[in-house]
C-alpha positions in Angstrom: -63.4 -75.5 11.5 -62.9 -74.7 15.0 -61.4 -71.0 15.7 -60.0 -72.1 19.4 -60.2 -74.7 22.4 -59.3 -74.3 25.7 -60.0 -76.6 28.7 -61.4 -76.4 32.3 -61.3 -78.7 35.2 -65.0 -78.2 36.0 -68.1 -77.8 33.6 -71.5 -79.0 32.2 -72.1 -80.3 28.5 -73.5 -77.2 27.3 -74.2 -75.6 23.4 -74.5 -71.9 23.0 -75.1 -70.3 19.8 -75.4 -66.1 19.2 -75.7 -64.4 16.0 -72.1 -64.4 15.0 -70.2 -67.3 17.2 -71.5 -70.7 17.9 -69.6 -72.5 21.2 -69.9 -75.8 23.0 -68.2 -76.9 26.1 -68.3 -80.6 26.8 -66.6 -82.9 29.5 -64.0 -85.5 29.0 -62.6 -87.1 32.2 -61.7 -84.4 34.7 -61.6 -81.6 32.0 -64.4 -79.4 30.2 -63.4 -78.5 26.9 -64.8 -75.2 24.8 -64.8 -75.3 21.1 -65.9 -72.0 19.3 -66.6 -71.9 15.3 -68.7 -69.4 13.8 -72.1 -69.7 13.3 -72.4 -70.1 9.0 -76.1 -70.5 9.9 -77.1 -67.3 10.8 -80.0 -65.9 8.6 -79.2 -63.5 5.5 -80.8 -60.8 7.4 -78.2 -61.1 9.8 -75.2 -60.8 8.1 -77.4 -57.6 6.1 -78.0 -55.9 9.2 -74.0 -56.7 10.5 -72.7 -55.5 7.2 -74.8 -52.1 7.0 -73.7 -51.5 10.3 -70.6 -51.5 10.0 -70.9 -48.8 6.8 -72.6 -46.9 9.2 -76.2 -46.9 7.0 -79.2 -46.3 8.5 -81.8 -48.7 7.6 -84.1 -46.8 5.0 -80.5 -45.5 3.6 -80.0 -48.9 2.6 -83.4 -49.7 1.7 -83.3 -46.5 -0.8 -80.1 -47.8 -2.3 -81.6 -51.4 -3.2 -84.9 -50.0 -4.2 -86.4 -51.9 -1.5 -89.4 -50.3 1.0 -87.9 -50.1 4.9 -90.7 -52.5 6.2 -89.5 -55.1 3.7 -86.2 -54.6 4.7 -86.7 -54.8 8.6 -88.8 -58.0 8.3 -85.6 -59.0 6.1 -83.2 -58.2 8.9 -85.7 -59.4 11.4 -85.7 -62.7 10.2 -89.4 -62.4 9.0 -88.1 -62.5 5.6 -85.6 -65.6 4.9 -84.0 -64.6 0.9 -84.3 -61.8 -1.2 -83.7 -61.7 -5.2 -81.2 -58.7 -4.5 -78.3 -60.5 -3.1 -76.1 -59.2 -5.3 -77.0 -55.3 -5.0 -77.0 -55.6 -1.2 -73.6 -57.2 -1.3 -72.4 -54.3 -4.0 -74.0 -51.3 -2.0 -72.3 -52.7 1.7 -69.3 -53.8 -0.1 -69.3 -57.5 1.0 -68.8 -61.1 -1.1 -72.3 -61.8 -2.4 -71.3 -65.8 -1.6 -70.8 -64.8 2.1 -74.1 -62.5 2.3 -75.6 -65.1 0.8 -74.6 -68.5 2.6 -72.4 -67.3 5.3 -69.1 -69.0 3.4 -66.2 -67.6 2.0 -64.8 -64.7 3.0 -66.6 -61.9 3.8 -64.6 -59.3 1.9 -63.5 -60.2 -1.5 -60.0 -58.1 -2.4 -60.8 -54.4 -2.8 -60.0 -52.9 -5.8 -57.3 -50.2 -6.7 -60.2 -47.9 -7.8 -62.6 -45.6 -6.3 -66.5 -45.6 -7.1 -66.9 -42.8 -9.3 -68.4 -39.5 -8.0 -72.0 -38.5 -8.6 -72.4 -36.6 -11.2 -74.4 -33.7 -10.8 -75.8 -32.7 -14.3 -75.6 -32.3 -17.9 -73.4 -29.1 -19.0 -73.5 -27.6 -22.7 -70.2 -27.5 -24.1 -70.1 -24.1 -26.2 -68.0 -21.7 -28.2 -65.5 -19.0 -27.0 -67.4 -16.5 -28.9 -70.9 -18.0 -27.3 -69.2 -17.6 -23.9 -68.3 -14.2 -24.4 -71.7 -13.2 -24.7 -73.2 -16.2 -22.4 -74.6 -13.4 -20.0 -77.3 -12.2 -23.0 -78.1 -16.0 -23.4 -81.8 -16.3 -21.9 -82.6 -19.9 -22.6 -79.2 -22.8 -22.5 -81.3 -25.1 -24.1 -82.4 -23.4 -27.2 -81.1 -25.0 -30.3 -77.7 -24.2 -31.7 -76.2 -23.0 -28.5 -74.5 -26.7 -28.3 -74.1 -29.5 -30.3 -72.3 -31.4 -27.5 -73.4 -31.6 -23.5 -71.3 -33.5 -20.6 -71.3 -34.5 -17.4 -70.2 -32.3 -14.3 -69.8 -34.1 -10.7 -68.8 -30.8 -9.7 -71.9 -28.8 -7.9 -72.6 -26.1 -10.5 -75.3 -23.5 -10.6 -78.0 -23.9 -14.2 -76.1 -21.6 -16.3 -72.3 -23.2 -16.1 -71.3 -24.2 -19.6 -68.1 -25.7 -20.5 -64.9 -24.9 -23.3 -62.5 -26.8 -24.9 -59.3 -25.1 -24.3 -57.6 -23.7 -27.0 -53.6 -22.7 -27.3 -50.6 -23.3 -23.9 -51.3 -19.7 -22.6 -52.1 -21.6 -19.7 -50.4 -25.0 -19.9 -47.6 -25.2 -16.6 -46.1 -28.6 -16.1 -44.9 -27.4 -12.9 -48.0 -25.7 -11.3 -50.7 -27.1 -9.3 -53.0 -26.0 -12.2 -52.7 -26.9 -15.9 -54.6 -26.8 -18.8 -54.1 -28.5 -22.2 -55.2 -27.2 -25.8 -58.3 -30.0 -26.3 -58.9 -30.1 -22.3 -62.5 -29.1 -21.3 -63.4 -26.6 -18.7 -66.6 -26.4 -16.6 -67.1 -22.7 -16.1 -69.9 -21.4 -13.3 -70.8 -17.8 -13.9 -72.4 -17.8 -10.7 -69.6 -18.5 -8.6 -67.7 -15.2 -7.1 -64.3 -15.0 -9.0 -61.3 -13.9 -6.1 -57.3 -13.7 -6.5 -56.5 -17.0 -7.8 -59.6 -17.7 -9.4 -58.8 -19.1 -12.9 -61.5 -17.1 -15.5 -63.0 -16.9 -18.2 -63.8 -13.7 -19.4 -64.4 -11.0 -22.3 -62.0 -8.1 -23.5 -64.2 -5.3 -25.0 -62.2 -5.4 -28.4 -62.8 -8.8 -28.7 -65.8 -10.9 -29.5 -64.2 -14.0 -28.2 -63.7 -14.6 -24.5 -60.3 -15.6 -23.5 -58.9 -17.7 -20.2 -56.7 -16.7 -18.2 -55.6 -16.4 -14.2 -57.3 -13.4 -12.4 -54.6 -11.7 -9.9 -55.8 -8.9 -7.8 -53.3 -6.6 -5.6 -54.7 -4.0 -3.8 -57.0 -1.7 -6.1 -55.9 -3.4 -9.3 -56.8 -6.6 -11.4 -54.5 -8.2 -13.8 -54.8 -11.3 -15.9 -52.1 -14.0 -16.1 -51.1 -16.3 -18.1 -50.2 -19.8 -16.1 -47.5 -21.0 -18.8 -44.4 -19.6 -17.4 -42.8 -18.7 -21.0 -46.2 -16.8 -22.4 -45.1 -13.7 -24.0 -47.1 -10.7 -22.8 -48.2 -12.8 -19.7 -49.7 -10.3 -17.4 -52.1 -7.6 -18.7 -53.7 -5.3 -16.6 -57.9 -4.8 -16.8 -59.3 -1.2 -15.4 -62.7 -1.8 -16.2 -62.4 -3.0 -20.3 -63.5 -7.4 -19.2 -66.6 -8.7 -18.4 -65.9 -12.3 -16.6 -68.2 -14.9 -17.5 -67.3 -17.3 -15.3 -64.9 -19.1 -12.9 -63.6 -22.2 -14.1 -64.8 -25.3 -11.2 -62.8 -28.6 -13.1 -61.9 -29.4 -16.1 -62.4 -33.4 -18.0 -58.8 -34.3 -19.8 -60.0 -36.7 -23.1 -57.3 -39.8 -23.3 
């Protein structure tokens, strides 16, 4: 289907095609007429190198994400190379219709959908126990049996000794704050990331074997620890010296 024609008193019969746009101008009576469609016959390697440059990919970038070596790849693009059995991870990785990559037909975006890829995830963290945690900084091998029966994913960067918790209690439940935490919610706790005012915590009252959660506020010379739900009794206590933290929470995973 032509895209547009216009008309000229004066030409020569005359076919052009480029990559993208095929045009022909041709004479009838006193007039020269221009016809421009695009050109469905460009090669596959065309429409790969169009769409990975318009993600902005370099071409070993792509060739990483297919599993495909460059050289194969640039003879691909090249026109060396007419098909390829990975049609449809090309057109998933650039984000095009594998019809159009494919024949040059239909349209070259499908609609997108209302979801986001999912982040990468960045390892494997134990899920432990509150008692475990509060002693997490004696703990010389993670991986030693017993220390967890459960392990999930983080897509948060975390250094080799975060662990997660499952929440227990609302002390720090807050509909109305920026931050809230569930009893059952799962927290991702890095005990090598520097806790500051504001940091949420985890950390270890010396009469107590189990480590607690909590909101670390600092003013001046002095730390306190704060619940977040607004009607916790006793919600701010004061530490001069008696916690050990363990950790500053990073994320948390909410089951459904």
């Amino acid at each position: 289907m032509p895209e547009s024609v216009f008309k000229q008193p004066v030409c020569d019969d005359l076919d052009v095609h480029t990559e993208n746009i095929v045009f022909s101008i041709f004479k009838v009576n006193s007039y020269c007429y221009c016809i421009f469609s695009k050109n469905i016959n460009m090669s596959i390697g065309t429409r790969i190198k169009e769409a990975r440059s318009e993600k902005g990919l370099s071409q070993k970038a792509l060739a990483d994400a297919v599993g495909m070596r460059q050289p194969t790849l640039s003879a691909l693009e090249s026109g060396k190379t007419q098909s390829t059995s990975l049609i449809a991870t090309f057109a998933a990785k650039l984000g095009v219709n594998a019809l159009w990559l494919e024949t040059g037909k239909g349209p070259k975006y499908l609609d997108r959908p209302n979801i986001e890829p999912a982040p990468d995830i960045q390892g494997q963290v134990p899920v432990i126990s509150w008692v475990t945690a509060g002693k997490w900084a004696e703990v010389i091998d993670i991986y030693q049996p017993g220390i967890a029966d459960e392990w999930l994913p983080c897509i948060k960067k975390h250094s080799n000794r975060t662990f997660a918790l499952r929440v227990k209690g609302l002390s720090m439940f807050d509909p109305t704050g920026k931050h809230s935490y569930s009893d059952g919610d799962i927290i991702f706790v890095d005990p090598e990331k520097e806790a500051i005012n504001g940091s949420r915590i985890v950390v270890r009252l010396e009469d107590s074997k189990e480590a607690t959660f909590k909101q670390l506020v600092i003013e001046g010379d002095k730390k306190y620890l704060m619940a977040l739900n607004p009607s916790w009794p006793n919600r701010i206590i004061e530490i001069n010296g008696n916690a050990t933290i363990c950790g500053v929470v990073i994320g948390k995973w909410t089951d459904e």
